[in-house]
TORLO-407885 format. One record per residue (C-alpha): x, y, z. Coordinates in Angstrom, 2 decimals, m for minus. Example, Ala and Ser with C-alpha at 12.3 -4.5 7.8 and 13.67 -1.06 7.14 Angstrom:
{x 12.30	y m4.50	z 7.80}
{x 13.67	y m1.06	z 7.14}
This chain:
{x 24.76	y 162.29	z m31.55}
{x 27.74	y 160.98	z m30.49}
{x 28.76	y 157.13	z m29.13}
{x 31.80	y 155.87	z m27.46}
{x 32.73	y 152.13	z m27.90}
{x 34.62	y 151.22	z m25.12}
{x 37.13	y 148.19	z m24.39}
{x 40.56	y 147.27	z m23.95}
{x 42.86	y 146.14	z m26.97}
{x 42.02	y 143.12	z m28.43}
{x 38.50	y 143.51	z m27.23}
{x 36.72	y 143.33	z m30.75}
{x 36.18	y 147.39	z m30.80}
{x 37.58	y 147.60	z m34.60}
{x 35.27	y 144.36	z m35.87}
{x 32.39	y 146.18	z m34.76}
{x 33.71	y 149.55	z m36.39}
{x 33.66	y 147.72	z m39.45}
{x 30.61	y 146.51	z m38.96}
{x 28.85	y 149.62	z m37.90}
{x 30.22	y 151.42	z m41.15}
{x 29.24	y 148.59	z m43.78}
{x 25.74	y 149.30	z m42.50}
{x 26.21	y 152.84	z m42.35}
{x 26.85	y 152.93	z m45.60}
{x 23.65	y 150.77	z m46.40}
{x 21.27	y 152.56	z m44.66}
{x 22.51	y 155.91	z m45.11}
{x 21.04	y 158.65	z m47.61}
{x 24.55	y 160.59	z m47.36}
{x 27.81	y 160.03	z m46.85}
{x 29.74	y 157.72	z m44.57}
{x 33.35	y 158.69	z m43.39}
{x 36.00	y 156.43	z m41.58}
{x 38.86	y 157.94	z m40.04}
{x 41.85	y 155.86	z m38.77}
{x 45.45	y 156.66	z m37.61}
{x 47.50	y 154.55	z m40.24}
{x 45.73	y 152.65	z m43.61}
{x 45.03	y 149.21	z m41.76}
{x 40.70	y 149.66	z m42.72}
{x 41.40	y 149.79	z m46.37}
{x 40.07	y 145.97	z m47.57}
{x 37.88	y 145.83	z m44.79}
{x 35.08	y 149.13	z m45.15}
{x 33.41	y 149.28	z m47.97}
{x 34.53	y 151.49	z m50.88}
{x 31.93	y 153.33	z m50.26}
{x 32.73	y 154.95	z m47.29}
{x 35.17	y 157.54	z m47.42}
{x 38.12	y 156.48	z m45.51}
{x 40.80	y 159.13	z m44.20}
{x 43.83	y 158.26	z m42.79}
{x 45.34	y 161.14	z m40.11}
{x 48.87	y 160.93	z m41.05}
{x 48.18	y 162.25	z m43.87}
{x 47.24	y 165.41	z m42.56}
{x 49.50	y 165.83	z m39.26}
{x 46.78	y 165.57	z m37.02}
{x 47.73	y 165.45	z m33.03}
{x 45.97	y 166.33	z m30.11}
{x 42.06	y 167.13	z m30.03}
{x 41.70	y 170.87	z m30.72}
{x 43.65	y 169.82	z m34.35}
{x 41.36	y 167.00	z m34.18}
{x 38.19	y 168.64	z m33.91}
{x 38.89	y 171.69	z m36.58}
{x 39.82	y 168.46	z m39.05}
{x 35.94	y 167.04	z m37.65}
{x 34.42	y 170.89	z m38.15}
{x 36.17	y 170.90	z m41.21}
{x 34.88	y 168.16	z m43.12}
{x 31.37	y 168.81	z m41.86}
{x 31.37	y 171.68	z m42.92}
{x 32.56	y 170.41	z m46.44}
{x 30.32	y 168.01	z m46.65}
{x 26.58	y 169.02	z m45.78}
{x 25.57	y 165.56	z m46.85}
{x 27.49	y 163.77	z m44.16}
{x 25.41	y 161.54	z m41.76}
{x 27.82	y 159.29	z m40.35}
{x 31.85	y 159.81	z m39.20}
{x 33.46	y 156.76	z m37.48}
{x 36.82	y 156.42	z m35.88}
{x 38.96	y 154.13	z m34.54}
{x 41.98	y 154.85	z m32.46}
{x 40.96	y 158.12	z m30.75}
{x 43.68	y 158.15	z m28.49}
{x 46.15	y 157.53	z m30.94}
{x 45.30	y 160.90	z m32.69}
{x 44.21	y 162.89	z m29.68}
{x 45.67	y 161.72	z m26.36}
{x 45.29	y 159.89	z m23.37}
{x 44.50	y 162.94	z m20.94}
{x 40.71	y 162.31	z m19.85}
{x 39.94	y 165.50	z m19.17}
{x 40.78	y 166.70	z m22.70}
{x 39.11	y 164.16	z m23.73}
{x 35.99	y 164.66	z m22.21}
{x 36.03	y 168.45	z m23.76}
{x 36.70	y 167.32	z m26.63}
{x 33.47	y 164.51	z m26.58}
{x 31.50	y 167.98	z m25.39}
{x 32.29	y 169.38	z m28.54}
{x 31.23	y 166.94	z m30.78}
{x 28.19	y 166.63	z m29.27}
{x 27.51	y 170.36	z m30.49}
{x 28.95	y 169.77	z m33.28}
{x 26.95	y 166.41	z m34.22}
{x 23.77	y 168.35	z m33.27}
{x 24.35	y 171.01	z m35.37}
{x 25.35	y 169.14	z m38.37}
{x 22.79	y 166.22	z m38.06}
{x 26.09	y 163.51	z m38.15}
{x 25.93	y 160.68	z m36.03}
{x 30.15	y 160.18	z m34.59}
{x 31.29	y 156.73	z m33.00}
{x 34.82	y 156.50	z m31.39}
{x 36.74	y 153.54	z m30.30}
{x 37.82	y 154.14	z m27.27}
{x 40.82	y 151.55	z m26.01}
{x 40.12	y 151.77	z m21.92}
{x 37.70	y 150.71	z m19.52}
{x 34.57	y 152.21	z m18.88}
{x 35.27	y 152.93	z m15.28}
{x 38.74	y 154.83	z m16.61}
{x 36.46	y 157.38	z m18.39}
{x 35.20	y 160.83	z m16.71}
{x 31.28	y 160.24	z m15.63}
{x 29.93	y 163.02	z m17.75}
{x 30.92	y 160.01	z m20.77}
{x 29.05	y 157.35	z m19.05}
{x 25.52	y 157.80	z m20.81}
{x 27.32	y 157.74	z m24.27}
{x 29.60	y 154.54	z m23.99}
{x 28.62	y 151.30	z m25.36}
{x 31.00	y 148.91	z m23.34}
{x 32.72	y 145.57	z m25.55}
């Protein structure tokens, strides 16, 4: 399954990231991952969720983005949840693209039984309506 948390900057979307992974990592009988563009997350998730920072792997644009996403599912079969902040930091603004990309998750998170959030800094109306069923709004 996937979920879109959606709000402008300074909105509250990374709080509730933080939030949603601390419990994540309660509740879950697996492992919880936390991906971020930069190393601002480190004191605030748990150290028990696995938290990846892109620049460390040269990650732009969302076909790179979602072979690094196939990739660690398929590395880790015991993966239930994947949370990231900044999506359009390490993908792109472009909607459309966006929206594809979204449409593969969703296979992807099916397949793999992993539940993926992404912050999303715009406003609801700015996304594509095929995203509207999935997006929580801040």
């Amino acid at each position: 399954m996937v979920k879109l948390i959606v709000g402008k900057k300074g909105t509250g979307k990374t709080k509730k990231l933080i939030n949603l992974a601390n419990e994540a990592v309660e509740s879950s009988n697996g492992n919880v991952v936390v991906i971020e563009k930069g190393s601002k997350l480190t004191y605030d998730v748990t150290h028990k969720a696995r938290l990846i920072d892109t620049e460390h792997y040269a990650i732009s644009g969302y076909d790179a983005f979602f072979g690094f996403l196939s990739g660690l599912c398929a590395g880790n079969y015991d993966m239930t949840d994947v949370l990231v902040d900044s999506t359009f930091k390490i993908g792109g603004q472009n909607m459309d693209e966006f929206a594809e990309f979204v449409e593969k998750i969703n296979s992807l998170a099916a397949k793999t039984d992993t539940q993926f959030t992404f912050l999303v800094s715009a406003e609801e109306s700015e996304l594509p309506t095929s995203l509207a069923a999935i997006s929580e709004k801040i």
